[in-house]
N, C-alpha and C positions, 0 to 999 in steps of 0.2 A: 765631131761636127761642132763647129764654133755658131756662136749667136753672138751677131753686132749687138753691143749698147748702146742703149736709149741715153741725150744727152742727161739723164739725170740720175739711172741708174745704169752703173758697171759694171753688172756683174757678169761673170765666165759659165757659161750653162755647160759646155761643149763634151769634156773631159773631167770626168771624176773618179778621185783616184782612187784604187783599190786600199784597202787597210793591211797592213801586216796579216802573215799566213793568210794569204789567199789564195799562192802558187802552191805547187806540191812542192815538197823537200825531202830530201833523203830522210831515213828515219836513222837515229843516230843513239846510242847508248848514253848519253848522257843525262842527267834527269832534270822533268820539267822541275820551274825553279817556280814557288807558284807566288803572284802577287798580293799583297796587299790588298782588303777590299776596299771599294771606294763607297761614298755616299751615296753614290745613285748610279746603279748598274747601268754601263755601257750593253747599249745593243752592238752586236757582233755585224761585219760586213757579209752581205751573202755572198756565196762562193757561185751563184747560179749565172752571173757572167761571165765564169769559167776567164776570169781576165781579163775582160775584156769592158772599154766604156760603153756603159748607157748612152745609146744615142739618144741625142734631141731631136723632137719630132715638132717644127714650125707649121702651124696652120697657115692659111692662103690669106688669112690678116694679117698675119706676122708674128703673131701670139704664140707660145710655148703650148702646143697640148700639153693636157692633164690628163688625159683619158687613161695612158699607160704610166703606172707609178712603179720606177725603182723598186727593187727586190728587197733593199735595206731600207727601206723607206715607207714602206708598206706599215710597220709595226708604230711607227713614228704618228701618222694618216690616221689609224685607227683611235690611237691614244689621243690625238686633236679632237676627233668626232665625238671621245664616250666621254672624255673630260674638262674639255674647253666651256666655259658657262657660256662666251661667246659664239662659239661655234656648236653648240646646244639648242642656241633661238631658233625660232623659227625663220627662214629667208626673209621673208617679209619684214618680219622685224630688223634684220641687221640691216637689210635697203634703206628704211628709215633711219638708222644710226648711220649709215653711210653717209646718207642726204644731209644731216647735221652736222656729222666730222667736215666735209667740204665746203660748208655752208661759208662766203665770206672767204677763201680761201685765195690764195695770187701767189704767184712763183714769177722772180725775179728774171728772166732771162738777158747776160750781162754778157756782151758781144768782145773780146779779143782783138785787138789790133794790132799788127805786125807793124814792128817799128826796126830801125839801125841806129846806133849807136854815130854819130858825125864826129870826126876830129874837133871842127871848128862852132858847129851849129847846134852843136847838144844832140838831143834826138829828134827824129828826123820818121814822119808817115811817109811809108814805102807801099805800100799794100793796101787794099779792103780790107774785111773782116771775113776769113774762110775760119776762123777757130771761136769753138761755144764757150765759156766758162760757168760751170755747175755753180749753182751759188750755194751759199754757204749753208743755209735753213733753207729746205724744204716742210710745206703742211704737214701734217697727219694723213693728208688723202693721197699724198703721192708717197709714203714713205710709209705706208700700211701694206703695199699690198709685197711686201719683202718679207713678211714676218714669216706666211707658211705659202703650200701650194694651195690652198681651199682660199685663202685672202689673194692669192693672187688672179688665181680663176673670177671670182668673184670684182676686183677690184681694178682689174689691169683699165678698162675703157671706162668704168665708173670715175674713176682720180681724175680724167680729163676731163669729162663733160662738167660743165659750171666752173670748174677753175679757168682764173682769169693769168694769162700769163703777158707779163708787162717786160716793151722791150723798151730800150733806153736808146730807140732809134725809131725814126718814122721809116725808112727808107725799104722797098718792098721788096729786094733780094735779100734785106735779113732774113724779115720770116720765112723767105721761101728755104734762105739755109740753114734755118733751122729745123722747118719741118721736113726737109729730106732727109734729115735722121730718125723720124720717127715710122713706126710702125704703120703702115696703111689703117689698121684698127683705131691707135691714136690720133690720125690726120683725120677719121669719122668722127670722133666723137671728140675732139678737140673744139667749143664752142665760142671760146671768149679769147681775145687778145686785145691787149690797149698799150698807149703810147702813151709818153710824157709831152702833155699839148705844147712847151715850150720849142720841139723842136721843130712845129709848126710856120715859127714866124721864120725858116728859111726855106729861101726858095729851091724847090730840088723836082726832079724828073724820075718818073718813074716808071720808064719803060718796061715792055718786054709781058709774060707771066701775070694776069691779075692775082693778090693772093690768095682770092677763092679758088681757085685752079690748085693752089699747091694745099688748101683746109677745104678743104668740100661742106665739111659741118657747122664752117664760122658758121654765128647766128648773131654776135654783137663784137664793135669795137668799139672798145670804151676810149674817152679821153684823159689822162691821168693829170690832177695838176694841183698843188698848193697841199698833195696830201691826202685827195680824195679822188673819187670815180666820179664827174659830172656830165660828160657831155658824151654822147653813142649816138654812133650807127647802129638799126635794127635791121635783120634782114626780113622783110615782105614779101613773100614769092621772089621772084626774079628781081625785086629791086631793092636800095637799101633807104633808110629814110634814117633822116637828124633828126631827135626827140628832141637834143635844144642847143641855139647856137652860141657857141662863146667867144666870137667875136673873134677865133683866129682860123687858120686857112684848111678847114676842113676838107676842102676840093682837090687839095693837094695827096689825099688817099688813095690811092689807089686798088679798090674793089672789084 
């Protein structure tokens, strides 16, 4: 069972492979040749999938249960639990280490253009934008919760909420195609997105999809410009309101 990747992380949940001797094999007269020992004993793959992959089991948010852990992975889980100083704290306390790792926190998201090569006209916009490009540094909040399964349980809907992800377009079926790659759980708890106020002074339409329909959770859109965060929309119950205006075409959002 395969599990889509989020645009930021790709990893293959689906199929994990078995390790050497896992099938039965004849028994042969030749003798074991035995290895080498190494620095740090390898744990053994368990034979209790008799072959077979671990399925992935996707919650109704889109999230990877954790509930049921791999047979070989069991011994791994427990050694995080009794040894990690991290994973030792109390929850509470890591919540608050959380809240500080993400504190200030922004992920670039940088839009793909399908272009043609012209004989005569060099190159040449053929297309929108249907393809995301992963940027190159992500935070500590989105790139923590890859370390173990206890950080990802804990981390998957935490990394979204208060990070601000900045697109390099105002136009409202970007975000919408970028948020149809995410996880129902991440489209929740996804709060902050902002733009580069410069692409403000052209005039554009934004039919179709409000992008609250495709973020349910926005709660601010920032305006990006000269380097910093200064001008947002808040969301007020049902409405959204400008903390301050800066002089260019804010009305032109489409919320």
């Amino acid at each position: 069972m395969s599990v889509k990747a989020t645009p930021f992380v790709a990893s293959v949940l689906g199929s994990i492979p078995q390790g050497p001797d896992t099938c039965d094999k004849p028994k042969t007269s030749e003798p074991a040749v035995s290895e080498p020992p190494t620095s740090q004993p390898e744990l053994e793959p368990s034979t209790e999938t008799d072959g077979k992959s671990w399925e992935v089991v996707k919650l109704t948010n889109g999230l990877i249960s954790m509930e049921n852990t791999p047979p070989w992975l069991v011994d791994v889980v427990k050694r995080n639990a009794l040894q990690s100083p991290l994973l030792r704290l109390p929850v509470e306390i890591r919540t608050m280490i959380w809240q500080y790792v993400k504190a200030g926190s922004f992920v670039n998201v940088r839009l793909s253009w399908m272009t043609s090569t012209c004989t005569k006209f060099g190159v040449a916009l053929v297309g929108p934008c249907t393809y995301l490009q992963d940027p190159p540094q992500l935070p500590a909040a989105i790139r923590l919760r890859e370390v173990c399964r206890q950080l990802y349980f804990e981390l998957s809907q935490t990394a979204y909420s208060g990070t601000i992800f900045l697109f390099n377009t105002v136009h409202a079926q970007d975000v919408r195609t970028w948020a149809e790659q995410l996880t129902p759980a991440h489209k929740n708890a996804d709060t902050d997105i902002a733009s580069y106020s410069a692409w403000l002074i052209y005039p554009v339409t934004l039919p179709g999809q409000p992008i609250c329909e495709s973020l349910p959770g926005l709660q601010r859109v920032h305006m990006y410009r000269s380097g910093k965060f200064g001008y947002q929309y808040v969301k007020e119950g049902s409405s959204w309101k400008l903390l301050e205006d800066s002089g260019t075409r804010h009305d032109r959002l489409m919320l």
